[in-house]
C-alpha positions as CSV (number, residue, x, y, z in Angstrom):
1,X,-42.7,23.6,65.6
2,X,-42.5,24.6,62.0
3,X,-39.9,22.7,59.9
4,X,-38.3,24.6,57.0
5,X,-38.0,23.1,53.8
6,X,-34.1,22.4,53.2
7,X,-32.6,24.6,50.6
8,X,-32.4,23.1,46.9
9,X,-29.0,21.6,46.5
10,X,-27.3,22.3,43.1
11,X,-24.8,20.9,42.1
12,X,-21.1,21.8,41.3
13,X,-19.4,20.1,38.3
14,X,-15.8,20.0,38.3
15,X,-14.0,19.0,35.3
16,X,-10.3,18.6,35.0
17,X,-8.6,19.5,31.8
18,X,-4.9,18.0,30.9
19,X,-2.2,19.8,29.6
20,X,-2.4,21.1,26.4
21,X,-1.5,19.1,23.3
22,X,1.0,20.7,20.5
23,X,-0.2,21.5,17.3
24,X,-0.1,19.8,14.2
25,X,1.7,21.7,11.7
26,X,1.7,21.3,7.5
27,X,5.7,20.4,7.8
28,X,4.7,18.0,10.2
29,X,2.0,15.9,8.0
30,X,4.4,16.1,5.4
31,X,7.5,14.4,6.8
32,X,5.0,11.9,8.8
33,X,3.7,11.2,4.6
34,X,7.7,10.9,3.8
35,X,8.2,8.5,6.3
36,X,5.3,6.3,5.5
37,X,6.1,6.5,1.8
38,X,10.1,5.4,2.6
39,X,8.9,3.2,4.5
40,X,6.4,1.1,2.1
41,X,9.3,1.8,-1.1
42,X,11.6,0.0,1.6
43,X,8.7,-3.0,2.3
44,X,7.9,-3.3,-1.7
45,X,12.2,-3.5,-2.4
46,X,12.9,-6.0,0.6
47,X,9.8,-8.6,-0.8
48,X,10.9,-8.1,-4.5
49,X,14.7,-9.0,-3.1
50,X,13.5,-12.1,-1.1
51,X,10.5,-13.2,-3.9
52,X,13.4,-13.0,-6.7
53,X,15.5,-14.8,-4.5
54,X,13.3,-17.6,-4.3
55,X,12.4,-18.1,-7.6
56,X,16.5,-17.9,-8.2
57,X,16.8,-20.8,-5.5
58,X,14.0,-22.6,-7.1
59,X,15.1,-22.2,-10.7
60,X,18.8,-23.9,-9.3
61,X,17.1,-26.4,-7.1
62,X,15.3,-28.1,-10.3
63,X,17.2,-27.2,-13.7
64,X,15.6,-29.8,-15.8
65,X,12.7,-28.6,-17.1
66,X,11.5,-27.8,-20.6
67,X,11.4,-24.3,-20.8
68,X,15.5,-24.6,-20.2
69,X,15.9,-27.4,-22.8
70,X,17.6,-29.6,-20.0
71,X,15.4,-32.8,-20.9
72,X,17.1,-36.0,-22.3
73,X,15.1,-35.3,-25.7
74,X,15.8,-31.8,-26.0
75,X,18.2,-30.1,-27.7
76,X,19.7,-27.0,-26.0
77,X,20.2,-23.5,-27.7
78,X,23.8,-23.6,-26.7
79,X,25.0,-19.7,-26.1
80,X,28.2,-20.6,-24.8
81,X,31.0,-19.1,-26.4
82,X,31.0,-18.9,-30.1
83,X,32.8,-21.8,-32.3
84,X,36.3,-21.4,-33.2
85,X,37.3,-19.7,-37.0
86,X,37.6,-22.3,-39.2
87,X,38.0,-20.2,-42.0
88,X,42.4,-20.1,-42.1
C-alpha cells in the first residue's frame, strides 16, 4: 500500500478589528489647547494666591526686623497720618 503525502496545510489568519474611532478634528485640538491653557493660568493664580499668602503670614508672624525699622535702635519712617497745623 502506497501512502499519500498529506496535503500542505496553510494557514488562515483571522484578525479582529474594533470599532472605529472618531476623528480628531482642528476645533477639537483647539479647545483641548484652551482647556490646558485655563487650566495652567488657574494653577500659576492659585500658587501666587497661597505663596503671597505665606509671605503675608510670615511677614505678621515676625514684625521686628530691620528692613521694617521695628528694632529697639531703629527709628521708624512713621507714615501715619500727617501732624496737626500748627500754623493758626
Amino acid at each position: 500500500m502506497v501512502q499519500v503525502p498529506p496535503a500542505p496545510v496553510t494557514p488562515v489568519i483571522v484578525k479582529i478589528v474594533g470599532a472605529p474611532t472618531e476623528e480628531v478634528g482642528v476645533v477639537d485640538i483647539l479647545i483641548g489647547g484652551l482647556g490646558l491653557t485655563a487650566l495652567l493660568l488657574l494653577g500659576a493664580a492659585l500658587l501666587g494666591v497661597v505663596v503671597g499668602a505665606l509671605f503675608i503670614g510670615y511677614k505678621r508672624w515676625r514684625p521686628g526686623n530691620s528692613l521694617n525699622g521695628q528694632e529697639a535702635s531703629a527709628m521708624g519712617l512713621q507714615l501715619g497720618s500727617p501732624p496737626p497745623d500748627r500754623s493758626r
